[in-house]
C-alpha positions as CSV (number, residue, x, y, z in Angstrom):
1,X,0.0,0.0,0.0
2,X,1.2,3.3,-0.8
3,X,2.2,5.9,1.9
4,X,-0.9,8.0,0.2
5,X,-3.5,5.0,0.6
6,X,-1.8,3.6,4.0
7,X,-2.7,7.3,5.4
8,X,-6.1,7.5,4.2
9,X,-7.0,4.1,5.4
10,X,-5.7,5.3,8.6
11,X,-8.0,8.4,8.2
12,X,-10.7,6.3,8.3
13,X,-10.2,4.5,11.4
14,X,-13.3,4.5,13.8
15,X,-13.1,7.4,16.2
16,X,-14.4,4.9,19.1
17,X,-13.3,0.7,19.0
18,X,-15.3,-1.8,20.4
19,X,-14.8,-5.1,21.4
20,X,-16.9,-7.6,23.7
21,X,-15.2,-10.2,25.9
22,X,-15.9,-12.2,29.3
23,X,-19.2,-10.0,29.8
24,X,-16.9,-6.9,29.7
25,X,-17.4,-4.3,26.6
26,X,-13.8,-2.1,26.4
27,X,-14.5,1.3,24.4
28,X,-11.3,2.4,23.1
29,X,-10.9,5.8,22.4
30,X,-8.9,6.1,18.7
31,X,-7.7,9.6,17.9
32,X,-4.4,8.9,18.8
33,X,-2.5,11.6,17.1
34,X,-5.1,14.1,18.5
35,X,-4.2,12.7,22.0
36,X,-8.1,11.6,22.1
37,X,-9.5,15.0,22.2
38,X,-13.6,14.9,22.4
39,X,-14.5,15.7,18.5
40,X,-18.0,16.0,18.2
41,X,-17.6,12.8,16.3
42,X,-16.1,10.8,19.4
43,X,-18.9,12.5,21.6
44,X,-21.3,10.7,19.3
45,X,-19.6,7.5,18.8
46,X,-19.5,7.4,22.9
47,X,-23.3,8.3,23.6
48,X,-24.4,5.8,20.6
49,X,-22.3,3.0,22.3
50,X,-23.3,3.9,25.7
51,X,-27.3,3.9,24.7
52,X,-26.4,0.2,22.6
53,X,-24.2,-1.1,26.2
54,X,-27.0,0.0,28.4
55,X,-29.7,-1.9,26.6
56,X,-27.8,-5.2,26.3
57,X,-27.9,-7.8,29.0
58,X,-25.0,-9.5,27.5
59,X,-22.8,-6.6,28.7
60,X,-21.7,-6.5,32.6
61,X,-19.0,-3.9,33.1
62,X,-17.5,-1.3,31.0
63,X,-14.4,-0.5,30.6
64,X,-13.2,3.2,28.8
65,X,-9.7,3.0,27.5
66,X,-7.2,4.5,25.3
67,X,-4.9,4.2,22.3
68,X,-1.9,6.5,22.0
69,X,0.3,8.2,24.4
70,X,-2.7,10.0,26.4
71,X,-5.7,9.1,27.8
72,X,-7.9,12.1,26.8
73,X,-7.2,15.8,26.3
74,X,-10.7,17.3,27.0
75,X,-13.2,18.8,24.0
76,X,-10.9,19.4,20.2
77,X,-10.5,22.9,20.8
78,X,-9.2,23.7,17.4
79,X,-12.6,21.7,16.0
80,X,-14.2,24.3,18.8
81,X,-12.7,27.5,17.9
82,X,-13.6,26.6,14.3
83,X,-17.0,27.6,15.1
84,X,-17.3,30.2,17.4
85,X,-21.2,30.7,18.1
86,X,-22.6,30.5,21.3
87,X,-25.2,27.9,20.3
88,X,-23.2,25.4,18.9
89,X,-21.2,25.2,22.0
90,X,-24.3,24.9,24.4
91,X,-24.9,21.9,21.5
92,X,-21.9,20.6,21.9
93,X,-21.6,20.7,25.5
94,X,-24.7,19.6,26.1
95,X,-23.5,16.5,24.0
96,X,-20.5,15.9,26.4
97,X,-23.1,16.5,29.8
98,X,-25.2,13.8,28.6
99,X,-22.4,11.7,28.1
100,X,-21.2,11.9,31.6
101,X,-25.3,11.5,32.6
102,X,-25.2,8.2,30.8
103,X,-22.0,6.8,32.1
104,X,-24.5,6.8,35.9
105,X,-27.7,6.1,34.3
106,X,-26.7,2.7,32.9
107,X,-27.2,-0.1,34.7
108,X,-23.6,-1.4,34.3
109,X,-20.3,-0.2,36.5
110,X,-18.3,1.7,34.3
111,X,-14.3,1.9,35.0
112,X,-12.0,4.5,33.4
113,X,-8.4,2.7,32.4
114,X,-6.1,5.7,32.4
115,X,-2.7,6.2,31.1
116,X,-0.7,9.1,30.3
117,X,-2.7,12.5,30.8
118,X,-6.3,12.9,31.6
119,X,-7.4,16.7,31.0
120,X,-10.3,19.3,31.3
121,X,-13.1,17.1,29.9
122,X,-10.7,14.0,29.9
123,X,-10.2,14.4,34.0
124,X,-14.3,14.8,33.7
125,X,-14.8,11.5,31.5
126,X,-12.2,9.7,34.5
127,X,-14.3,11.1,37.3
128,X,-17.5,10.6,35.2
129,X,-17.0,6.7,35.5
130,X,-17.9,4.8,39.0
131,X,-14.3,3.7,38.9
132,X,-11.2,4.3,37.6
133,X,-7.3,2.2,37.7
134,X,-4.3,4.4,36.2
135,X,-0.8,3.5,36.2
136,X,1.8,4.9,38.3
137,X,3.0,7.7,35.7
138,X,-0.6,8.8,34.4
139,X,-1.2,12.7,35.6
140,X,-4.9,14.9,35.6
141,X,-5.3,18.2,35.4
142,X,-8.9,20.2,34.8
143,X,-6.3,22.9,33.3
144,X,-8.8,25.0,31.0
145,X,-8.1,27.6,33.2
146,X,-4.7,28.3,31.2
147,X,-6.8,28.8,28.3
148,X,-9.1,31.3,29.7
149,X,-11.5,28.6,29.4
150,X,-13.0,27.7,32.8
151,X,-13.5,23.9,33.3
152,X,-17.3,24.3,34.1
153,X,-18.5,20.8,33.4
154,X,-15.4,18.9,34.6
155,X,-16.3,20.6,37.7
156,X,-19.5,18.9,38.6
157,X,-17.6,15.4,37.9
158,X,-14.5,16.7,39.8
159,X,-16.2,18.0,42.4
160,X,-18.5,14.8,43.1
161,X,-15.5,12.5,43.3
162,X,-13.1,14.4,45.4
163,X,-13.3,16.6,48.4
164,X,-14.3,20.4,47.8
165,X,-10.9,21.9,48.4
166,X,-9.1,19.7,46.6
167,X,-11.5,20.1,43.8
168,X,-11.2,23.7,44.1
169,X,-7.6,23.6,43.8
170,X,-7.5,22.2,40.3
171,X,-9.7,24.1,39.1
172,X,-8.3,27.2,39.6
173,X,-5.0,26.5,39.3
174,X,-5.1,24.0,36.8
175,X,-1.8,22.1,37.4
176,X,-1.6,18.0,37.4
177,X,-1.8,15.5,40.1
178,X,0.1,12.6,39.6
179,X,-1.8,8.9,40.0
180,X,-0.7,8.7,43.6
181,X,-2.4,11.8,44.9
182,X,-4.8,10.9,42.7
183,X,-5.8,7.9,44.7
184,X,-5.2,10.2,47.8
185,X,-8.0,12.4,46.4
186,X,-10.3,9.8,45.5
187,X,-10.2,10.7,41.8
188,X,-9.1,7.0,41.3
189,X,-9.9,3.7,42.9
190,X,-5.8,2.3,42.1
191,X,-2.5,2.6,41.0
192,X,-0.7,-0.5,39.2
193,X,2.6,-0.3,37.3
194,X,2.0,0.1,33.2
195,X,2.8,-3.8,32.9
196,X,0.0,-4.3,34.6
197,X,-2.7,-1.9,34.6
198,X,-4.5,-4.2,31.8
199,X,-4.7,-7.5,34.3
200,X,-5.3,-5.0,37.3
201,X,-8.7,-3.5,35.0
202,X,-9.3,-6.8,34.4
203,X,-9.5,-8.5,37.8
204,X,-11.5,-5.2,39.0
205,X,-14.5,-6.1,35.9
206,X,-14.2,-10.0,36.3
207,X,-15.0,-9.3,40.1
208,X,-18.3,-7.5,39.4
209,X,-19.2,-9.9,36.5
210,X,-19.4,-12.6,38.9
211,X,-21.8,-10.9,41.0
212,X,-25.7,-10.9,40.5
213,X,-26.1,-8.8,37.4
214,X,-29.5,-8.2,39.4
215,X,-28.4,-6.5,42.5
216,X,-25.5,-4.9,40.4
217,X,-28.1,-3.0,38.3
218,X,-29.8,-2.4,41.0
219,X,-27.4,-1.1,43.2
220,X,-25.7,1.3,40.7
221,X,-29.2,2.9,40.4
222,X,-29.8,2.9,43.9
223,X,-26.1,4.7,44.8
224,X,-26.5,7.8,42.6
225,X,-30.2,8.2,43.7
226,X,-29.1,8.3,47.1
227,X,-26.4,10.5,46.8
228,X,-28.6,13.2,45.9
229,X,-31.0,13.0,48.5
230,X,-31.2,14.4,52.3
231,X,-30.2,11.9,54.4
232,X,-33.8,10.8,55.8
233,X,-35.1,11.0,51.7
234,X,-31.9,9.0,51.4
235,X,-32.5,5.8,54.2
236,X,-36.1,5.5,53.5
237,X,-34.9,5.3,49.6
238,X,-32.6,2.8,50.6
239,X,-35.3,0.8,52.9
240,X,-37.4,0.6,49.9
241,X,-35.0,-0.4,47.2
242,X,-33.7,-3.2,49.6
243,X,-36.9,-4.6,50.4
244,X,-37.1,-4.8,46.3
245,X,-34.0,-6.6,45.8
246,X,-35.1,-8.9,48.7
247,X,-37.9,-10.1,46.0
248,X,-35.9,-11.0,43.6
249,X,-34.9,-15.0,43.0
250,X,-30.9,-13.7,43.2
251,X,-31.2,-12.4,46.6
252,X,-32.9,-15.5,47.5
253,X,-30.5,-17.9,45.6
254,X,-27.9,-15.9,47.6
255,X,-29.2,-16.5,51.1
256,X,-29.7,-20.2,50.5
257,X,-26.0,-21.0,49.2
258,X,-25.0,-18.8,52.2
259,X,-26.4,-21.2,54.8
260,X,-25.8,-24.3,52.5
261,X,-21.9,-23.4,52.5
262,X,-22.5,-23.8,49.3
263,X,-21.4,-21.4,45.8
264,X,-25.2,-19.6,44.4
265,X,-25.7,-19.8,40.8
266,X,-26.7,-16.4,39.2
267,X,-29.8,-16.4,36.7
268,X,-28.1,-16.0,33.0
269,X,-29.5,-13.0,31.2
């Protein structure tokens, strides 16, 4: 193939990668040389694949990953500054919040696998997911502050996974964290070495796969409802929901093998 047609074919490489194993769907971010900035094309790729992983039984866990030297950069900004109306960009953020609405509202856990740097919207999409591994030399930073751009929507991500000042901090200043602090911060759930970040993602999604994809489900809904509820709202939520997941032939299963000493056996889906 000729360096002409080898770089068109690459051209047309799918923004977004799939790929389906073990009960686990891996969504591979593919804009490599842009450092996986969010085009609006990626945006789209990611809701259309979230909406098709929600709705599929098949599918336990999610994991969002990375090709190239970065994880994600935050929104294309030179895609961004070629339009520069104010109603394409509530569009296109809009398009990026609904994103990050969807990672909670789908009934699977979603973990981030993070490498390299995770910026402004890319630090959003890691604190977006319920959990999140990096390895030991991947760095954040919510740094569209150093644009002039204030990192409004990473915010309410950011701010929801770590504690207020600390949140503050990178906003305002935008300046990295390494994985360590990180994990400190609560931004992350671990740290493993580059060699091993992929077995470390996978032992994390091959734990929740062999729970109840019932109470999972259930669960997940159940932990973001609460969270934004008053604290008696959020126990009698909680009362309810558990008296729901009591009914269900899992929970029973469960119970059983417990006092049998023996393993339960899940319902297939």
């Amino acid at each position: 193939m000729s360096t002409t047609a080898d770089r068109r074919a690459k051209s047309n490489e799918p923004v977004l990668l799939r790929d389906n194993r073990g009960g686990v769907a891996r969504l591979t971010l593919n804009r490599p040389k842009k450092y996986n900035a969010l085009s609006e094309a990626m945006l789209d790729a990611l809701q259309r694949a979230l909406d098709d992983i929600g709705a599929d039984k098949h599918v336990r866990v999610v994991v969002i990953a990375a090709n190239g030297p970065a994880f994600c950069t935050g929104h294309d900004l030179a895609e961004m500054r070629a339009r520069p109306d104010e109603a394409y960009y509530r569009a296109l953020f809009g398009k990026s919040s609904n994103i990050m609405l969807t990672l909670a509202r789908i009934p699977q856990p979603v973990i981030a696998r993070v490498h390299g740097i995770a910026t402004a919207a890319g630090c959003q999409l890691v604190a977006a997911c319920d959990m999140a591994i990096a390895d030991d030399g991947a760095r954040f930073a919510t740094s569209g502050i150093e644009q002039g751009l204030f990192c409004s929507t990473p915010s309410v991500a950011v701010s929801r996974a770590i504690g207020r000042k600390a949140a503050f901090e990178m906003l305002f200043t935008g300046d990295f964290i390494g994985a360590a602090s990180a994990k400190a911060q609560g931004l992350i759930n671990r740290v493993a070495p580059s060699s091993e970040l992929d077995a470390a993602v996978e032992a994390l999604a091959q734990s929740i796969v062999a729970k109840p994809a019932s109470a999972v489900a259930l669960g997940k809904q159940m932990f973001y409802a609460q969270l934004e509820k008053g604290l008696s709202d959020a126990y009698a939520y909680a009362s309810g929901m558990m008296a729901r997941n009591m009914m269900d032939p899992d929970a029973a299963e469960g119970i059983d093998a417990f006092f049998a000493k023996r393993k339960p056996v899940w319902r297939e889906f």
